[in-house]
C-alpha positions as CSV (number, residue, x, y, z in Angstrom):
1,X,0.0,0.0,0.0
2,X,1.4,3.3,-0.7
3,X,2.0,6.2,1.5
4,X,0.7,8.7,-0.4
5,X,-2.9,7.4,0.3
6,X,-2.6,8.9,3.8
7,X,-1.5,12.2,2.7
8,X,-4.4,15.1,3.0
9,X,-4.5,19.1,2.5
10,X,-4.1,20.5,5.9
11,X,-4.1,24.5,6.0
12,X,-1.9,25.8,8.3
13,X,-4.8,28.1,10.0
14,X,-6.0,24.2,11.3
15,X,-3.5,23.4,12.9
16,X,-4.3,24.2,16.4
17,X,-1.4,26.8,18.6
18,X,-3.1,26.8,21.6
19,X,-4.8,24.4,23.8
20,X,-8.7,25.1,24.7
21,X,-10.2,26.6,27.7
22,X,-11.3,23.9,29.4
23,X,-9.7,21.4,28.6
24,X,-13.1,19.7,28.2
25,X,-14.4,22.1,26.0
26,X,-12.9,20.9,22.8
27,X,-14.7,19.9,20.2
28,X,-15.8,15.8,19.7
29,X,-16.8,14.7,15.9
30,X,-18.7,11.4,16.5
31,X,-18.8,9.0,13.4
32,X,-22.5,7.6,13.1
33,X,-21.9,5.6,10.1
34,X,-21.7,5.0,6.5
35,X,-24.5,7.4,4.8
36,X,-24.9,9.3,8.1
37,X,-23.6,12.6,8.9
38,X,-21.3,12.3,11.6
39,X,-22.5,14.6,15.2
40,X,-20.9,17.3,16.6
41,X,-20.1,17.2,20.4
42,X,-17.5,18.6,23.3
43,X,-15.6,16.1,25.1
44,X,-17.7,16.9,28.6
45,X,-20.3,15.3,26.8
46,X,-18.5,12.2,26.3
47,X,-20.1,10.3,29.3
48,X,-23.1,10.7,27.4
49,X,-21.8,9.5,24.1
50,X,-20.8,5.6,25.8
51,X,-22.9,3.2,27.4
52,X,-23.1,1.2,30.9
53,X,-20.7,-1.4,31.1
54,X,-17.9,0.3,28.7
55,X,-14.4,0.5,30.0
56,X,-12.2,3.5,29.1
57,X,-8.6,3.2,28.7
58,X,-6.5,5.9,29.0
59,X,-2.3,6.2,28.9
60,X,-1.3,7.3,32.0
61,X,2.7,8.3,31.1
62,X,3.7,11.4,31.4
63,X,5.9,13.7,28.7
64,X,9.4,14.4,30.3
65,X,10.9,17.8,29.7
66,X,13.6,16.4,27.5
67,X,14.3,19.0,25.1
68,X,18.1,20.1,26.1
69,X,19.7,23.9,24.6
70,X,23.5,22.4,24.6
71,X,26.6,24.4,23.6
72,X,29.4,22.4,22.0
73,X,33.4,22.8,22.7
74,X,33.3,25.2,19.4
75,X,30.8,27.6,21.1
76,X,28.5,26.8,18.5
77,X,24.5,26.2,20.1
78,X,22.6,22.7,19.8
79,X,20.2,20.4,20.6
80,X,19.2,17.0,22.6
81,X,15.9,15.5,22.7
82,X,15.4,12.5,24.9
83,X,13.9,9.6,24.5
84,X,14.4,6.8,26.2
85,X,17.0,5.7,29.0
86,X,18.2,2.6,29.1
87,X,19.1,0.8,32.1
88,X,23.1,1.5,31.7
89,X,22.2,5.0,32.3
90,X,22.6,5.8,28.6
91,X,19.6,7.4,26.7
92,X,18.6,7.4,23.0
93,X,18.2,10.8,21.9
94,X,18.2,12.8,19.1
95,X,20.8,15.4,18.7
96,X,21.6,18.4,16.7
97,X,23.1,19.0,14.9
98,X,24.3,15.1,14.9
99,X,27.1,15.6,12.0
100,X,28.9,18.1,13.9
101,X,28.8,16.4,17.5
102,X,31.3,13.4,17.1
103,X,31.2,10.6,19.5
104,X,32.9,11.0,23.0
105,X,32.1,15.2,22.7
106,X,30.6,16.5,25.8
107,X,28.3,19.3,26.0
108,X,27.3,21.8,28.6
109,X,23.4,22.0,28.8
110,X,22.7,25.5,29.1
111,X,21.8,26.6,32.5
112,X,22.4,25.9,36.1
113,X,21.1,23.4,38.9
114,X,20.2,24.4,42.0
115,X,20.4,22.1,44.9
116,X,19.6,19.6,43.6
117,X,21.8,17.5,45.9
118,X,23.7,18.8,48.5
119,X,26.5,16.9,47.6
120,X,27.1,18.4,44.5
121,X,26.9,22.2,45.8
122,X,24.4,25.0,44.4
123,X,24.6,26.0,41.0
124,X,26.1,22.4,39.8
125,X,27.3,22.2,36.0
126,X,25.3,19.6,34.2
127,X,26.7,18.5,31.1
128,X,26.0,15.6,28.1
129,X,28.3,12.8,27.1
130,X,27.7,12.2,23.3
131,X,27.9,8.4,22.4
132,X,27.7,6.3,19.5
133,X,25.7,7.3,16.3
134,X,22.7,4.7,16.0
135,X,20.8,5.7,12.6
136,X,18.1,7.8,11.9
137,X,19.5,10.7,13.7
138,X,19.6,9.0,16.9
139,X,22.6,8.7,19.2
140,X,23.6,7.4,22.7
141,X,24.0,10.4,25.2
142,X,24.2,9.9,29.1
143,X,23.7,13.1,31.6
144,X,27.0,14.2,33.7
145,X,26.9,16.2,36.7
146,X,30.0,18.6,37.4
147,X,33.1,16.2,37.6
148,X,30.7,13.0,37.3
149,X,33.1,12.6,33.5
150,X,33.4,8.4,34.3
151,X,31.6,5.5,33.4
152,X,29.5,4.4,36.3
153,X,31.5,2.2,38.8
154,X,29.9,-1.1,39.3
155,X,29.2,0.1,42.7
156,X,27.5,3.1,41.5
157,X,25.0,0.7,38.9
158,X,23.9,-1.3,42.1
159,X,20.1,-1.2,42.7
160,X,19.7,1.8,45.4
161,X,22.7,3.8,43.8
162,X,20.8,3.5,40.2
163,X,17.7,4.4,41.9
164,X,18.9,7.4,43.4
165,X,20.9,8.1,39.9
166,X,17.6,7.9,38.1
167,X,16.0,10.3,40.4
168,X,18.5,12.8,40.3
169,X,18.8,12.8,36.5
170,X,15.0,13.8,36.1
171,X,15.0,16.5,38.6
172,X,17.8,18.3,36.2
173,X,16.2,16.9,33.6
174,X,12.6,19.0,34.9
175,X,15.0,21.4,36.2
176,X,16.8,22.4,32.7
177,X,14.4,21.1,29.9
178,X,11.2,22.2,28.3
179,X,8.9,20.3,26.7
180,X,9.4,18.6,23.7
181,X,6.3,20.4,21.4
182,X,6.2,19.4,18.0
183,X,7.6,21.7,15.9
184,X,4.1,22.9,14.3
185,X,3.6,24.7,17.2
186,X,5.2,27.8,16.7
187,X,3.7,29.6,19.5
188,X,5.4,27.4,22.5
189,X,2.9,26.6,25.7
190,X,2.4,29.8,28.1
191,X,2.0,26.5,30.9
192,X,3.7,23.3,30.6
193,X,1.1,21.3,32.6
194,X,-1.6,22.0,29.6
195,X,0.7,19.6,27.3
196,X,0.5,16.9,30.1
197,X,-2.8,14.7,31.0
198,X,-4.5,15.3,34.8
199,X,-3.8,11.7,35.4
200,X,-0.1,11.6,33.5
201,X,2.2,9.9,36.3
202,X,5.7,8.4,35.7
203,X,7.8,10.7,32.9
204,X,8.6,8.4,30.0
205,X,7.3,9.7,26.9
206,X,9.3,11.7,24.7
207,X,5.5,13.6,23.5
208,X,2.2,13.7,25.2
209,X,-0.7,10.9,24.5
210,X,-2.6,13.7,22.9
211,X,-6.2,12.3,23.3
212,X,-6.1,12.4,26.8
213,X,-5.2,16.4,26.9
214,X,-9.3,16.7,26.7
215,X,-10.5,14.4,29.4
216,X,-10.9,16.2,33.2
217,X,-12.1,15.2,36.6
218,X,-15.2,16.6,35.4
219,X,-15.4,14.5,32.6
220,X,-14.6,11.4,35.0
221,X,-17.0,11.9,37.3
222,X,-19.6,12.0,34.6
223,X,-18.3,8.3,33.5
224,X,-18.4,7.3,36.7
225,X,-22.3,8.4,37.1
226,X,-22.8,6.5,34.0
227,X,-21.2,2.9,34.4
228,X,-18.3,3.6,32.4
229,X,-15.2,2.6,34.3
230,X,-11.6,3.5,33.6
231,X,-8.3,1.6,33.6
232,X,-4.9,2.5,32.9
233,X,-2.1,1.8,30.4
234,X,1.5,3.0,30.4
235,X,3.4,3.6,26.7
236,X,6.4,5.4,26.9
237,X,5.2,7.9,23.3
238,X,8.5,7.8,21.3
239,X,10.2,8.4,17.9
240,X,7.5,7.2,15.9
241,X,4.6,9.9,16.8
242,X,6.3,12.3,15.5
243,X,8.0,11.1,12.4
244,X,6.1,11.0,9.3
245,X,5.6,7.5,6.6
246,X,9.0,7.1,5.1
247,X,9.6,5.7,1.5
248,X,6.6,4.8,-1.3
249,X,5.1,2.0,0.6
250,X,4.1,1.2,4.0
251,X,6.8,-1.9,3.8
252,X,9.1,1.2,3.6
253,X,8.8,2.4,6.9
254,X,10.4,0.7,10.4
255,X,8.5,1.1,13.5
256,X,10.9,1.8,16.4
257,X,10.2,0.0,19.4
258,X,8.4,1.7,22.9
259,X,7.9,0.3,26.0
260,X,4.4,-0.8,27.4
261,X,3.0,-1.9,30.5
262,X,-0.7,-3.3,30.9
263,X,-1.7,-3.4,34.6
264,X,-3.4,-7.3,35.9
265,X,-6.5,-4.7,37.2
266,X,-6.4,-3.5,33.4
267,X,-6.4,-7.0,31.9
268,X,-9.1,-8.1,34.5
269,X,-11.4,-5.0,33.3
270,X,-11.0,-5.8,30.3
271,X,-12.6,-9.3,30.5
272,X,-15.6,-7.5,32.4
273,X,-16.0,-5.1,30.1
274,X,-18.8,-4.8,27.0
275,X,-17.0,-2.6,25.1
276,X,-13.4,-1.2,25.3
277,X,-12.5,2.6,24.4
278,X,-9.5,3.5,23.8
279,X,-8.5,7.0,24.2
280,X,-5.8,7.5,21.7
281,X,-3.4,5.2,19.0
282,X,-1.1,5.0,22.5
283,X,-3.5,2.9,24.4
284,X,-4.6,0.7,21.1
285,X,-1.0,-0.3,20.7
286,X,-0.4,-1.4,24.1
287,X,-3.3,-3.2,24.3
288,X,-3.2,-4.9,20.6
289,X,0.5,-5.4,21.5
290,X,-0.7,-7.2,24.6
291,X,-3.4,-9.2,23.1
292,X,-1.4,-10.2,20.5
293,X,1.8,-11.8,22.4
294,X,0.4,-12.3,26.2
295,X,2.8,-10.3,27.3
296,X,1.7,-7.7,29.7
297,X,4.7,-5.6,29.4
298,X,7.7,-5.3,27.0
299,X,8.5,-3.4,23.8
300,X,6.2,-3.2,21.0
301,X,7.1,-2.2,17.7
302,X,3.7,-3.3,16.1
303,X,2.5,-1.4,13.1
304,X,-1.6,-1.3,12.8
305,X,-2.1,-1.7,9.3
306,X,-5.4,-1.8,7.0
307,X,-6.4,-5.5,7.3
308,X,-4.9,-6.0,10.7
309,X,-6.9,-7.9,13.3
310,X,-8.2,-5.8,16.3
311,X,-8.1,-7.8,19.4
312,X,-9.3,-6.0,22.2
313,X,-10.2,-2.1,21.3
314,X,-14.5,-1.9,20.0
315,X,-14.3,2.2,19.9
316,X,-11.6,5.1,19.8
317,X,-11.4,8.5,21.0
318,X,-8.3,10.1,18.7
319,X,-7.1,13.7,18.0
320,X,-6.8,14.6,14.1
321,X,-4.0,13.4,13.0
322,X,-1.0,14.6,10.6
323,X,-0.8,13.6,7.0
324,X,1.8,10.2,6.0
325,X,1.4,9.2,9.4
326,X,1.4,6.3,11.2
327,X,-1.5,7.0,13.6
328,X,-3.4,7.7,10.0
329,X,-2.5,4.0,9.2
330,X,-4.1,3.2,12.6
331,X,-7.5,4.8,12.0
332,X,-7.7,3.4,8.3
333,X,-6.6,-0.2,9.7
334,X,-9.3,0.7,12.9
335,X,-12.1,2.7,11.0
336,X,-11.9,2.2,6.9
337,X,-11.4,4.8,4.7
338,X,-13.9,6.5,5.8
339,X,-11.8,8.4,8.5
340,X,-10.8,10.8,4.9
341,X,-14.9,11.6,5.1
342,X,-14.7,12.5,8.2
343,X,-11.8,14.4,8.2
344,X,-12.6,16.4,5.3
345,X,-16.1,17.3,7.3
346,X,-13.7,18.4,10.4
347,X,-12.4,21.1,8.0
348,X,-14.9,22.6,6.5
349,X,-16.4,23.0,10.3
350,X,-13.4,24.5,11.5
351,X,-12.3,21.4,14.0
352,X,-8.9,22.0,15.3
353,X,-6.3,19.8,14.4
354,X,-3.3,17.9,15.9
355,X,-1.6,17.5,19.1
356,X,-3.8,20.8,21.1
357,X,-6.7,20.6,19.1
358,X,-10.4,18.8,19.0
359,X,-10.9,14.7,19.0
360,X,-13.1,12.2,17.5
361,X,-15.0,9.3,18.3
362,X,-15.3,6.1,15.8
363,X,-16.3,2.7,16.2
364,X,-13.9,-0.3,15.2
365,X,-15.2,-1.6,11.4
């Protein structure tokens, strides 16, 4: 199949810059059909929208602020995004720009941290250890505080030192980084919480599970009332939400792999459930991934695809997505063709698009 058949006109004027006021105020397109116009809504509505007995899903990670402002030994200014740490304390990140920045280069991330650990003294130096280059723009970095300029001693890896490592590495990481906003955002975020969920916890995703910007305590109280219940996910939201189809066909593009964790309270509503929704792509690959290999945590590198087989999710609650995507992929392999219908109706009634703008609601075909 060829990735042109996900592309679609998107004007720039769209594209949503700022997030709505409430949260649960945006906008909800519900898809009634073939032949039937599709309904227009508000997410605090949504309650309304499902039936006793549904179960909502919802990704429950939370977007780190790992977008770094480095300066290189040459003076010159650049870049590190974050993605995902591994458990030798190295990260997979993306830096810029990579060409320039050979491996074993360290950088000083612009900026100052303030006691953060007594040990280390107010105002501490934290700086970036550049590794090796591992495709598609990625490379290995690993965080340095002031003279920290060694490996890790073996001591140092144990399980309370690492622990303590790990914590100390995301308070300079909250400390010194912003968010990492796509780049179709040109105004920034006046407040960084509005780019994270109400019910985000642990900070592991590299961008925020989008769909779940909408939903309030509001909103889950109304579910609640209803039947509806809730259960969690966790997908770390990595390289691939962000990176367009690349090459003419679908068999083109590689899916990098993101970690997932399904909860055993998760699995077990699941199985008491009527119908599960899915609120956003992030929740219907961790549960797909999860249906499909019995494993209720791992990495998934699964790629929905029109005539894939759709385990576990009946309905799905999604932001408008960009064109050559992979989350388009998802709807078509989810929805049909349709979604271009439906989409094309979202424009000419001024929906807002992508990451801070309105949502949708479709059933599985």
């Amino acid at each position: 199949m060829r990735s042109d058949r996900f592309d679609y006109d998107l004007p720039e004027a769209s594209i949503a810059q700022v997030p709505i006021e409430p949260r649960d105020g945006a906008r909800l397109l519900v898809d009634r059909g073939p032949g039937t116009e599709p309904t227009h809504h508000t997410v605090a509505e949504l309650a309304g929208l499902l039936e006793p007995g549904d179960l909502l899903v919802v990704n429950d990670s939370r977007v780190l602020k790992a977008r770094l402002s480095v300066r290189r030994s040459t003076g010159g200014a650049g870049e590190v995004l974050l993605l995902e740490r591994s458990d030798d304390g190295w990260w997979e990140a993306l830096v810029r720009p990579s060409a320039k920045t050979m491996a074993g280069s360290i950088l000083d991330v612009i900026g100052t941290v303030d006691d953060i650990d007594n040990s280390l003294g107010a105002s501490a130096q934290a700086k970036l250890e550049v590794g090796e280059d591992l495709g598609d723009g990625r490379r290995r970095v690993r965080l340095l505080v002031g003279d920290e300029l060694s490996a890790p001693s073996a001591e140092s890896l144990a399980s309370d030192a690492r622990i303590a490592r790990v914590t100390r590495e995301h308070e300079m990481i909250e400390r010194l980084g912003s968010p990492p906003l796509p780049p179709y955002l040109t105004e920034g975020i006046a407040d960084a919480e509005r780019y994270q969920t109400v019910y985000a916890e642990r900070p592991v995703s590299a961008a925020a599970p989008t769909a779940g910007l909408h939903l309030t305590p509001a909103v889950f109280a109304s579910l609640e009332r209803r039947g509806v219940k809730v259960a969690r996910v966790e997908l770390a939201v990595g390289l691939d939400t962000f990176r367009p189809l690349r090459g003419e066909s679908l068999d083109d593009h590689i899916m990098h792999t993101e970690r997932y964790r399904v909860p055993a309270t998760t699995v077990d509503a699941i199985d008491a459930a009527t119908r599960v929704v899915a609120v956003g792509t992030t929740v219907v690959r961790a549960l797909e991934s999860w249906a499909a290999t019995g494993e209720r945590e791992g990495r998934t590198d699964l790629f929905l695809r029109p005539g894939a087989e759709f385990r576990v999710i009946d309905v799905l609650m999604t932001n408008f997505h960009f064109p050559r995507s992979t989350l388009l992929v998802l709807l078509e392999a989810f929805m049909g063709p349709r979604w271009r219908e439906l989409y094309h109706h979202a424009l000419m009634s001024d929906f807002r698009f992508l990451s801070l703008g309105d949502s949708m609601l479709v059933a599985r075909s």
